[in-house]
C-alpha positions, 0 to 999 in steps of 0.5 A: 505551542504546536505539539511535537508529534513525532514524541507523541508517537514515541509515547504511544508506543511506549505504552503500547497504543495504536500510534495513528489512533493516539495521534488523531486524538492527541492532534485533533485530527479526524483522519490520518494525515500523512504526517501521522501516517509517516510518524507511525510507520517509521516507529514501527520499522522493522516489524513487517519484517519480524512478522515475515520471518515469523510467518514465513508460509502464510507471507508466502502465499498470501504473495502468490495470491497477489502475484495470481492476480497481477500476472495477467495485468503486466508484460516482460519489461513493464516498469512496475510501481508499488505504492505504500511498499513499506518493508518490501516483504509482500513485493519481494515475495509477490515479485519473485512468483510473478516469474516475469521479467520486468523493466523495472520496480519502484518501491515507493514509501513515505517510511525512509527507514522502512524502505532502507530495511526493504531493500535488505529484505528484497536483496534476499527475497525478491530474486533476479529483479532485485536488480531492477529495483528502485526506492523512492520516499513519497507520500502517495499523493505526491509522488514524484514521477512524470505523467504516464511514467510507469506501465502498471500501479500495485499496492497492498493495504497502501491506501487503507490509512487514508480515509478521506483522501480516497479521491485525491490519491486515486487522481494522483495514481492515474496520473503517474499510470499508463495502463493499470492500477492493481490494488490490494486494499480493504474494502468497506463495503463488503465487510461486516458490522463489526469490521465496519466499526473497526476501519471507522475508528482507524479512519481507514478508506471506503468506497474505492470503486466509486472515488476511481469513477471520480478520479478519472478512472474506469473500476474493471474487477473488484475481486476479494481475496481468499487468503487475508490475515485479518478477517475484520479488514477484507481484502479485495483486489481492484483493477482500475484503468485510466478513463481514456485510453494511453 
C-alpha cells in the first residue's frame, strides 16, 4: 500500500523534521517532487507570514533590494507573473517599491492556503496594485497560461526546491514569458563547501545559467544579492531572455 504522504508530513512536523527531507526518505525519492513540495508548503502556512511580522526591517529591505533589481526590467502596464509566490509577503513588499504601476500580477503557487493567507497579507502591504492582483494554484511546471501570456517572470527561492527539474521548469517559464525572467534563486556555484553540503542534502537546484542556455534561453546577468537571511544559501538574481526575440 502506497503510503499516505500528506500524514507522513503531518508526523514529521509533529516532531519537528524537515518535511521535504523526511518525505524523500520515507517515499523513496531522491529529489523533491512536486507533491512533496505541495504536502510541505501547505504545512507550513502561515509562517511566512509570522517571519514577516517578526521581521518587519530585514522583509523590507531585502524587497527594496529585489524591487532594485526588477525595476529596470518592467514598464507601466506590464503583466507581471511571480512564480512560488507563497504567502505574498516578499511580492507585497517588492511590489509597492517598485512604484510602477502595472497592468496586472499573478501570484502563482502550488500552496492554496498559502496564497489564500497571501492575499490577506497583499491587501495590507502590497499598496495600490493590490487591485491588479491574481491567484493562481500551479505547479510551476505547468502553469496554466498561454504562451507569451505575461511580459516579465519574477521568483524568490521559487525554484530552489526543485533540483533536478531545473531545465524543465525553465522551459515552462519561457514559454508563458514574452520578454524577461528575473529570478532571485540560490545559486550552487558560488557558494561555499559547507553551504554546497547543504543544498544537496535538501535536493535543492544548481546550475541555473546553464539549464536556461538548454532550455531556450539567453543568461543576461547573474548578479548575487548583498541582503539574504542565510549565508549558507546565497542568493543571486538571474536575468534570462527567451532566445529568439518576442
Amino acid at each position: 500500500m502506497k503510503p499516505d504522504a500528506r500524514k507522513l508530513g503531518e508526523e514529521a512536523l509533529k516532531e519537528g523534521k524537515n518535511i521535504a527531507s523526511a518525505l524523500r526518505d520515507r517515499l523513496g525519492s531522491d529529489r523533491n517532487t512536486p507533491e512533496i513540495i505541495e504536502i510541505a508548503y501547505d504545512l507550513q502556512a502561515g509562517s511566512y507570514i509570522q517571519f514577516a511580522e517578526d521581521n518587519s526591517d530585514y522583509v523590507r529591505s531585502y524587497a527594496r533590494q529585489l524591487a532594485h533589481h526588477l525595476r529596470r526590467h518592467v514598464k507601466a502596464s506590464d503583466v507581471l507573473l511571480d512564480i512560488g509566490a507563497g504567502e505574498l509577503t516578499n511580492l507585497s513588499f517588492m511590489i509597492d517599491s517598485l512604484d510602477i504601476e502595472l497592468g496586472r500580477v499573478i501570484a502563482c503557487d502550488i500552496s492554496e492556503p498559502r496564497l489564500q493567507l497571501g492575499r490577506l497579507f497583499a491587501e495590507r502591504h502590497m499598496g495600490s496594485n493590490f487591485a491588479r492582483l491574481e491567484t493562481l494554484k500551479a505547479d510551476i511546471a505547468k502553469i496554466p497560461l498561454g504562451d507569451q501570456s505575461v511580459d516579465v517572470l519574477t521568483s524568490n527561492h521559487a525554484i530552489e526546491p526543485n533540483g533536478g527539474r531545473e531545465e524543465e521548469v525553465l522551459r515552462e517559464l519561457l514559454r508563458v514569458s514574452r520578454r524577461k525572467l528575473v529570478l532571485f534563486e540560490p545559486c550552487f556555484e558560488i557558494a561555499s563547501e559547507e553551504a554546497q553540503d547543504r543544498m544537496a542534502s535538501h535536493a535543492y537546484i544548481r546550475g541555473l545559467g546553464d539549464a536556461a542556455q538548454r532550455a531556450g534561453g539567453i543568461l543576461e546577468s547573474m548578479t548575487p544579492l548583498e541582503i539574504v537571511n542565510n549565508p549558507l544559501n546565497p542568493t543571486v538574481c538571474f536575468v534570462i531572455a527567451p532566445a529568439l526575440p518576442r
